[in-house]
C-alpha positions as CSV (number, residue, x, y, z in Angstrom):
1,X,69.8,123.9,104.3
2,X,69.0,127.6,103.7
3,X,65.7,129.5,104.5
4,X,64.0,130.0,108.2
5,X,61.6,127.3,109.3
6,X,59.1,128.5,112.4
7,X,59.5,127.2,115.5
8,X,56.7,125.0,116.9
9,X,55.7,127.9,119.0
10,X,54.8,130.5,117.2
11,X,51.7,128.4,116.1
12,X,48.3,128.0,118.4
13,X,46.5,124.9,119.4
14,X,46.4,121.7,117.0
15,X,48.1,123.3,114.4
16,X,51.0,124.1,117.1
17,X,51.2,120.5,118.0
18,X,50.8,119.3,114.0
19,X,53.2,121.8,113.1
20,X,55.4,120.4,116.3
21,X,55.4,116.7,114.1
22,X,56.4,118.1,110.9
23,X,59.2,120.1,112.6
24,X,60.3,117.3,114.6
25,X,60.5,115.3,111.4
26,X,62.2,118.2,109.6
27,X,64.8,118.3,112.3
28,X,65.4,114.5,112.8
29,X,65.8,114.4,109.0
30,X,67.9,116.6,108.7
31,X,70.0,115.6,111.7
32,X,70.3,111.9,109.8
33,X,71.2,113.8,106.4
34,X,73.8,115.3,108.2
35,X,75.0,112.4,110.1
36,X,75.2,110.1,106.6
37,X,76.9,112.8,105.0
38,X,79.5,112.9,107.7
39,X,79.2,109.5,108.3
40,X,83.0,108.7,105.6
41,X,84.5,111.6,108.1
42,X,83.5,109.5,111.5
43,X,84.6,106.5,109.9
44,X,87.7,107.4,108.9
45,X,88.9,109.4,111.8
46,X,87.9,106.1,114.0
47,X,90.4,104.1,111.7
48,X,93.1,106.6,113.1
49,X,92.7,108.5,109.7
50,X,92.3,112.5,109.7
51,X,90.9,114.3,106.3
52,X,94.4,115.4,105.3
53,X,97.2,113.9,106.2
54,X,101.0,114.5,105.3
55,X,102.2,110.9,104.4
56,X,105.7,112.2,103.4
57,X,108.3,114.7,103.3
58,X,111.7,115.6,101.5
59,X,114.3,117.7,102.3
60,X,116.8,119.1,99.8
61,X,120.4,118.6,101.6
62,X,121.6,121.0,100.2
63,X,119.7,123.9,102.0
64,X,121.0,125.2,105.0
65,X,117.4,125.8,106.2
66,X,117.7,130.1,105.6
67,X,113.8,131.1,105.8
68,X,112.1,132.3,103.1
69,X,110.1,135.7,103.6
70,X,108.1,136.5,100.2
71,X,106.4,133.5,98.4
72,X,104.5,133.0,95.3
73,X,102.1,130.6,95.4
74,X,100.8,129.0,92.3
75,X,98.7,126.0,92.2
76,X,98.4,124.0,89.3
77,X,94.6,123.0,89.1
78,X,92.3,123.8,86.0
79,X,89.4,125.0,87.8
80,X,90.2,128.3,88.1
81,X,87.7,128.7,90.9
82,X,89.2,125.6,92.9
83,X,92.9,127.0,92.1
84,X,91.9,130.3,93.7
85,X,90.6,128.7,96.6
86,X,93.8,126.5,97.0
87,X,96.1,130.0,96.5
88,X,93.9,132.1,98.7
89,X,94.3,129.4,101.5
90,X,98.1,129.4,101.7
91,X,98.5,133.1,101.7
92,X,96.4,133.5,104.5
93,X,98.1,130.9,106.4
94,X,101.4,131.7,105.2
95,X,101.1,135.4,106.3
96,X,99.9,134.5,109.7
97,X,103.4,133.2,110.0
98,X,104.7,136.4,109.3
99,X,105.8,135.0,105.7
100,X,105.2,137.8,102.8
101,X,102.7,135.7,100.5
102,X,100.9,136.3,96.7
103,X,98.6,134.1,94.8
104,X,99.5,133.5,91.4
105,X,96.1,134.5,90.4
106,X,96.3,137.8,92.0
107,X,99.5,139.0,90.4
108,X,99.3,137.1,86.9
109,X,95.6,137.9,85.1
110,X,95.6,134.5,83.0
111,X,92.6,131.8,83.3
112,X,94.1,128.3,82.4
113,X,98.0,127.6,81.7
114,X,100.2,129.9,82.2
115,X,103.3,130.6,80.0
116,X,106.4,130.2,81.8
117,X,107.8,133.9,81.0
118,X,104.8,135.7,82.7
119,X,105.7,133.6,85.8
120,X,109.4,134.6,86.2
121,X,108.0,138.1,85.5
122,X,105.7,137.7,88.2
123,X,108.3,136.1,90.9
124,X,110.6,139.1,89.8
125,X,107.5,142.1,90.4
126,X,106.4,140.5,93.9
127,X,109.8,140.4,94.7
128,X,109.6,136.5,95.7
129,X,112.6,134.3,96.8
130,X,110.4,131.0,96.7
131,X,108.1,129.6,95.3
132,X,104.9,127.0,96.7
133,X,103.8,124.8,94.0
134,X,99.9,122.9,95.0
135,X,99.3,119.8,92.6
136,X,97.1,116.5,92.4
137,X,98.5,113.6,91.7
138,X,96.8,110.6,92.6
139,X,92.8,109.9,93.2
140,X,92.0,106.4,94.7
141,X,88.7,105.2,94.7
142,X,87.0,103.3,97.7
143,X,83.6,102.0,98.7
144,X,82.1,101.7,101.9
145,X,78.7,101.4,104.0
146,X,76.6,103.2,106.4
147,X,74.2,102.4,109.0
148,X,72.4,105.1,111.3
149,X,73.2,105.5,114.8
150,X,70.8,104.4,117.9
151,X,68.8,107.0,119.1
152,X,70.8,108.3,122.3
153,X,68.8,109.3,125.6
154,X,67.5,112.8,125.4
155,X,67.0,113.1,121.8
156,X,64.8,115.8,121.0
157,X,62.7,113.8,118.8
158,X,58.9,112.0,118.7
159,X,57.9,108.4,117.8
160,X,56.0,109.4,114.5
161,X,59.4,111.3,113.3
162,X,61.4,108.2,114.3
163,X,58.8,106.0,112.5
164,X,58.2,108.1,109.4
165,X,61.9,108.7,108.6
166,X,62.5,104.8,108.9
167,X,60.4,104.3,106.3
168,X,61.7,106.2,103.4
169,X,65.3,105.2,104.3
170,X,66.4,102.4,102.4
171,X,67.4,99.1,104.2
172,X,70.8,100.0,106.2
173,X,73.5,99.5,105.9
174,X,73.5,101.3,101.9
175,X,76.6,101.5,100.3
176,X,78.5,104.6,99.5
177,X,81.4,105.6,97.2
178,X,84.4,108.1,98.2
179,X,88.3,108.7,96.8
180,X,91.3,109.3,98.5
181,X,93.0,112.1,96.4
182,X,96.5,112.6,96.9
183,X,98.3,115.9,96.7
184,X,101.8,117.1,96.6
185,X,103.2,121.0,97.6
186,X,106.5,121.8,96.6
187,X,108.6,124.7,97.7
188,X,111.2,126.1,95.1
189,X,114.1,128.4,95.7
190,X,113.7,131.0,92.5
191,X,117.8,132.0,92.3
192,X,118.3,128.3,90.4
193,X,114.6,127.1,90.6
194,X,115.8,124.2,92.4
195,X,113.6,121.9,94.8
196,X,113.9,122.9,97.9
197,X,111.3,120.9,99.9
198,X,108.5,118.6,99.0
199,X,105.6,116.6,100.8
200,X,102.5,114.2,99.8
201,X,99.3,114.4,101.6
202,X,96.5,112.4,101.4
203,X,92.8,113.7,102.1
204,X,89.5,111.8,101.6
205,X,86.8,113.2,98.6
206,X,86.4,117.0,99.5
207,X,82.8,118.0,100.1
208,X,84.2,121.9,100.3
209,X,87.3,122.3,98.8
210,X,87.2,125.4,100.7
211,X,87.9,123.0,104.2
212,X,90.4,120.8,102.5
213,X,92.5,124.1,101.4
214,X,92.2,125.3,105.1
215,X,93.1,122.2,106.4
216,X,96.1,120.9,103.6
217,X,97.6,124.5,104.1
218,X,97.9,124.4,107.4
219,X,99.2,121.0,107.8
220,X,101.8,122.2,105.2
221,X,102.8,125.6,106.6
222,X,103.4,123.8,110.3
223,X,105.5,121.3,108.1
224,X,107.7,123.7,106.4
225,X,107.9,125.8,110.1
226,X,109.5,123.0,111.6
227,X,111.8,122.3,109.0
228,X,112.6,125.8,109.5
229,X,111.7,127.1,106.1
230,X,109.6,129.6,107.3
């Protein structure tokens, strides 16, 4: 939530201690907001389940494992904003392994498909020897429910907050929905465009694609340092 809300403080006598209820309500409400938002990210990491996962891995035979040093990294995803995002990610991470990266969108000016010419062109002007391909290919849909914690000891809360935020709550525990979208990054040698490496990870329905870029690049980039690709 945006904007500044006064602190209970800053207000004199029985407004102070009215102002005191509404911001302990404020506060407890949003705390809840928070914790039922979160609540599919609790549940799943207590299941042994992490918000992006590698599930699989290939490696081409073939390869003798040489590192690759300058990579192009297009992903395939029609919202040009979200593809940015995704592209952005892996360069950043790619670079802090020492790994010369682009973003497709940064060397090729073209919103929506691009033609296969002005991507060879590209790979040949940023002097790439790979390149990472970012792709979805699966979305699961799942249900589940959510009940509120106990208050713990401590809480900085009051008995009217507790009261008045129990009331315009439905009866718990309220269902949710959620999908498991499954992903798969691909790393390409450009001499024969052959496949060089691929993996499938899984990551539960992205509140900030933002995150889930962080987090599916990095899982990735350790991947490929280990199979010593990197």
């Amino acid at each position: 939530m945006s904007g500044f809300s006064p602190s209970a403080a800053d207000l004199p006598g029985d407004r102070q201690r009215g102002r005191g209820r509404v911001l302990a309500l404020w506060l407890l409400a949003a705390f809840m907001d928070r914790r039922r938002r979160f609540y599919l990210a609790a549940a799943l990491l207590a299941m042994g389940c992490t918000p992006t996962t590698l599930i699989q891995q290939w490696k081409s035979h073939a390869d003798a494992g040489r590192p690759v040093d300058h990579v192009l990294v297009l992903a395939a995803i029609p919202d040009v904003q979200v593809q940015r995002v995704f592209e952005y990610a892996f360069v950043q991470e790619l670079a802090a392994m020492g790994v010369t990266a682009v973003a497709a969108h940064s060397a090729i000016q073209v919103n929506g498909e691009i033609p296969e010419e002005r991507i060879l062109k590209a790979i040949e002007e940023v002097h790439a020897d790979a390149v990472l391909t970012i792709r979805m290919i699966g979305k699961d849909p799942k249900t589940g429910a959510y009940s509120p914690p106990p208050l713990q000891p401590g809480t900085k809360a009051n008995f009217y907050a507790v009261y008045q935020v129990g009331m315009t709550r439905q009866t718990p525990p309220q269902p949710y929905g959620y999908a498991v979208y499954t992903l798969e990054t691909s790393l390409w040698d450009v001499k024969d465009e052959s496949l060089v490496w691929s993996s499938t990870s899984q990551t539960f329905q992205p509140y900030n694609p933002a995150n889930i870029a962080r987090e599916l690049s990095d899982v990735v980039v350790r991947a490929l340092r280990q199979k010593q690709l990197l």
